[in-house]
N, C-alpha and C positions, 0 to 999 in steps of 0.2 A: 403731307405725311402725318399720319397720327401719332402722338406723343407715345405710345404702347412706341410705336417703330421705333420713335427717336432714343428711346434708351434701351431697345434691344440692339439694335445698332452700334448704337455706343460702346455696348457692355461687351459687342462681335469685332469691334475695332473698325467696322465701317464706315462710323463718321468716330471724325479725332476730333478730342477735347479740343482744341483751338475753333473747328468750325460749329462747335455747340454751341456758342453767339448766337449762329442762323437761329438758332430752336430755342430762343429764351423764353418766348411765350407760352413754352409747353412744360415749365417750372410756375410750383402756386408763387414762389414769391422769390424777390433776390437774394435773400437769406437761402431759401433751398438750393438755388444753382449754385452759389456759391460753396454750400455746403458740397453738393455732389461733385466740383471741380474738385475740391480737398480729398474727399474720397478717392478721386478715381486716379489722382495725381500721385497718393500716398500707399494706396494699398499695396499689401504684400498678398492677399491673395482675395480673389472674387470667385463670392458662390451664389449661382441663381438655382432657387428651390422656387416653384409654383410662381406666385404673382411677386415673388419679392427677390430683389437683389442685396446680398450683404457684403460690405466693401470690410476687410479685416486690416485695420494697421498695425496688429503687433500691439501687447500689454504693455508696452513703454511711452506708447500715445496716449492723451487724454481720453481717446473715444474712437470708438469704428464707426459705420454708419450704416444703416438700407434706407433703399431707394425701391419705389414700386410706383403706380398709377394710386393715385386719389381718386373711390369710384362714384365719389359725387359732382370733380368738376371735370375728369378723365385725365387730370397733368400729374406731372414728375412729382412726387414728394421726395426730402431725404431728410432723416430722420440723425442724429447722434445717438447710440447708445452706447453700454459697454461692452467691453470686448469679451465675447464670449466663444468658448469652444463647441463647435458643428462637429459631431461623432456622424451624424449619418449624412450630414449638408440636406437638411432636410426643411421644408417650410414650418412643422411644426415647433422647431427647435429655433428658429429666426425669429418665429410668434411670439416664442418663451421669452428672447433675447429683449423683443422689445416689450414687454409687458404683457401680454396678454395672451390668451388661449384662443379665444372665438371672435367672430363679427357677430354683431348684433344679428344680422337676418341669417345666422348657419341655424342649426337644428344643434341643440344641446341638452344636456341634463343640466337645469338650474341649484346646483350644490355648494358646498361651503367650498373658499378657497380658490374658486373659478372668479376669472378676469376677463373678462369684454368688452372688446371696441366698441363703443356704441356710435363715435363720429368723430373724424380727422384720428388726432392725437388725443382725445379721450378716453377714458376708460374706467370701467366700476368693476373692483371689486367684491366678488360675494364674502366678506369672513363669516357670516352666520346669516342658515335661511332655516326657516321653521314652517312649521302647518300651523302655527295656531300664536294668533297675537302674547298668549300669556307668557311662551314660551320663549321668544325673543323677551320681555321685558325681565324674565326670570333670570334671564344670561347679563342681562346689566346691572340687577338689582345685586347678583352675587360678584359681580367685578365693577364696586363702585372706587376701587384706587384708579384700577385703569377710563374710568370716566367721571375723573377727576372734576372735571367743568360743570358737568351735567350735575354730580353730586355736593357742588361747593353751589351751586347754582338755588338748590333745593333746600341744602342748610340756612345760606342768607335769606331764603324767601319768607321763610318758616320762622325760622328765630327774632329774625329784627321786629317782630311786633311783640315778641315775649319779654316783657319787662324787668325778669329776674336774672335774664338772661342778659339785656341790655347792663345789668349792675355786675355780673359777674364778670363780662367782657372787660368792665371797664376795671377789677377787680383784677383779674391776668396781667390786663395791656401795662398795668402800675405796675405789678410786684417782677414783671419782665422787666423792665425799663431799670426798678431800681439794682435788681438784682446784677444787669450786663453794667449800668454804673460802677457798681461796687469792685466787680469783677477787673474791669478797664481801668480803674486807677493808681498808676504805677507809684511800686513803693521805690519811693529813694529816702523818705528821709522820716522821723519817729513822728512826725504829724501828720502824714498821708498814710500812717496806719488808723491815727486818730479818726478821719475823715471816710475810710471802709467801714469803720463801726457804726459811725454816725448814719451812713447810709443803711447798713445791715438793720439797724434800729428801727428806722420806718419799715421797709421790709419787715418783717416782726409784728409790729403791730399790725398789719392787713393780715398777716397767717391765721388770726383765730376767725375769720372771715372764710376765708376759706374752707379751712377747715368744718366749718359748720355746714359750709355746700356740702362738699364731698361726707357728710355724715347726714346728709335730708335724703340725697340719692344712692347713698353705700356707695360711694367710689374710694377705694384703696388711695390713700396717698403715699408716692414714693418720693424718694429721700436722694438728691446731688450732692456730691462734694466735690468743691472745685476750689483752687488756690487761684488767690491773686497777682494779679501780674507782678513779678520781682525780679531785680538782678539776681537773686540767691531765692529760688523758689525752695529751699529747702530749710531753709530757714522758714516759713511760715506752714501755719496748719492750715489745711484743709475747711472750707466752711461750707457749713448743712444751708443747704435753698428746696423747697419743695419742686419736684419734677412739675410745675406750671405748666408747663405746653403738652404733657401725657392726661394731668386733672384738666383743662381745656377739652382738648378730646374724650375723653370720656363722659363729660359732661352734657358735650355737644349732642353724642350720639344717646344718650340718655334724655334729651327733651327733645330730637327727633323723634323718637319711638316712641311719643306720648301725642306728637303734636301733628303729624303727619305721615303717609305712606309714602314714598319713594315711585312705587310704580303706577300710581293713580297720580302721581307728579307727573310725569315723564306722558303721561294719556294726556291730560290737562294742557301738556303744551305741543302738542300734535296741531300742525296747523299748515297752510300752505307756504311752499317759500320757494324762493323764484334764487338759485345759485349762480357765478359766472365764473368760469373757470379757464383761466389761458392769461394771454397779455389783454391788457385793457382796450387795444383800439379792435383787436379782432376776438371777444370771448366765448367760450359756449356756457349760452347761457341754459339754465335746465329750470323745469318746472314740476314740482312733485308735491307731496304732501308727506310732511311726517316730522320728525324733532332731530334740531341741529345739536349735534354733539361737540364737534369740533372741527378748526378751522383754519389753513394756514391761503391765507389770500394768495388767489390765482392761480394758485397751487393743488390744494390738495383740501378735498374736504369730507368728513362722517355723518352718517348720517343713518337714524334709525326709522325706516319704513314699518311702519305699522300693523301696515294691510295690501293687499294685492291692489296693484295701480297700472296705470299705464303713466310712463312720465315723456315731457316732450324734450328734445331739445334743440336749439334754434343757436345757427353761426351765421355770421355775414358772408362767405365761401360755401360751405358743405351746405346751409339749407337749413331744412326740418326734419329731425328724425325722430320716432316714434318708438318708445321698446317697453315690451307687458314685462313689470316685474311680478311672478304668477305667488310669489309667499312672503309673506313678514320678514323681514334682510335686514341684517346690518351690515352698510355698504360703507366702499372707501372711492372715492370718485377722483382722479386723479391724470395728469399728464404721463403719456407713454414718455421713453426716452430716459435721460441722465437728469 
């Protein structure tokens, strides 16, 4: 019997969960049978749309689960996702359920927002696709918070040979340290007032240092007042420290904008990179070209394609699968499920 049979059977009441034993070998792994036993044990209701079945346990469960055919090895998958409501019980609302919209070989319109199978529990993300390389790098250049990595990446590269800049750091990293000193010193008794001043002192003497930066480059310096720690904070005043970490930053991006471009960075480091994405003994491994964003191992990783490619990707189960990405993407590459 083909495993297509063995879980449409199942799901008709024709063979009973107990004799599914006989059919183990028609599940990719003991993990999925066992998952499907949970399923089919716990649900409160089963809905089969097209190629997939979704076992529903009720929003008080950890998770629901579908179960369909794997159409690269033909067995049982079953999947954990969350529990979502089917208004029409329909396959493309189960698609939705587990993450994505399309398989890799359907016919689609390649647009922002669209998620694709590409193999097993795989899946990419399109958040932005473009006609024209400039215009993806234009979309990063103007959200350089949200690519934090990629832009602390460009700052270090850039800066750490500027030597004025290497005296200014060291210049911050001081007047920070003495200033949280001063701050942390708890007053108990008329000497540990003695000992904030002593500290405030040195602090002081590095301010006309400062200040002389932020007057080469015109940066505004702005002015904290912050009390030290006390039984009775009202008893003491308030003491002036230069806002250090906003003249940091503006400094920063002030010998950026002198010293290098941002998106002739982000070209520069275009280059081939081989991803593996799943558990470690079974990964899909992918092969592309373009710049690593960001990266949560074996989980989830960004990535910005550059230019129209075809990328491979290769599992030890599913095989080799092949998908043209046809425009410049910034993609999100990702496990379906919880």
């Amino acid at each position: 019997m083909e495993c297509k049979e063995v879980l449409d059977q199942t799901i008709e009441k024709k063979i009973s969960i107990d004799e599914l034993q006989t059919y183990f070998d028609c599940f990719l792994s003991l993990q999925h049978f066992l998952r499907f036993n949970t399923a089919f044990n716990l649900n409160r209701k089963i809905v089969k749309a097209g190629s997939y079945v979704y076992f529903d346990l009720g929003y008080e469960r950890p998770a629901s689960y579908v179960a369909g055919i794997d159409e690269t090895t033909q067995k049982i998958f079953c999947m954990p996702v969350r529990t979502c409501y089917l208004y029409y019980d329909s396959e493309s609302e189960i698609r939705k359920c587990m993450g994505f919209n399309y398989h890799y070989y359907e016919k689609f319109n390649f647009v922002d927002g669209l998620t694709i199978r590409l193999q097993g529990d795989l899946t990419m993300e399109v958040v932005r696709a473009y006609n024209k390389t400039e215009d993806l790098l234009e979309f990063i250049d103007q959200r350089r918070e949200e690519f934090r990595d990629l832009w602390e990446n460009f700052v270090r590269t850039k800066l750490s040979k500027d030597e004025e800049m290497q005296k200014a750091e060291i210049l911050i990293g001081s007047y920070q340290e003495l200033r949280d000193f001063a701050l942390n010193i708890r007053i108990y008794r008329e000497e540990d007032k003695v000992d904030i001043v002593k500290v405030i002192k040195l602090a002081r003497k590095i301010e006309p240092e400062i200040k002389a930066l932020a007057k080469k480059y015109n940066i505004h310096l702005l002015n904290l007042f912050e009390k030290p720690r006390a039984t009775d904070e009202r008893r003491y005043k308030c003491i002036r420290f230069i806002d250090i970490e906003d003249f940091g930053r503006k400094l920063r991006q002030n010998k950026i904008s002198q010293l290098g471009n941002f998106k002739d960075f982000i070209l520069e480091n275009e280059k081939k990179i081989t991803l593996r994405i799943g558990h470690y003994t079974t990964p899909h491994e992918l092969k592309l070209v373009g710049v690593l964003v960001n990266a949560i191992e074996g989980r989830r990783v960004e990535v910005a394609i550059l230019r129209p490619q075809t990328i491979e990707i290769k599992h030890p189960e599913h095989g080799i699968t092949t998908f043209n990405i046809p425009k410049p993407t910034y993609a999100i590459f990702r496990l379906m499920g919880l």
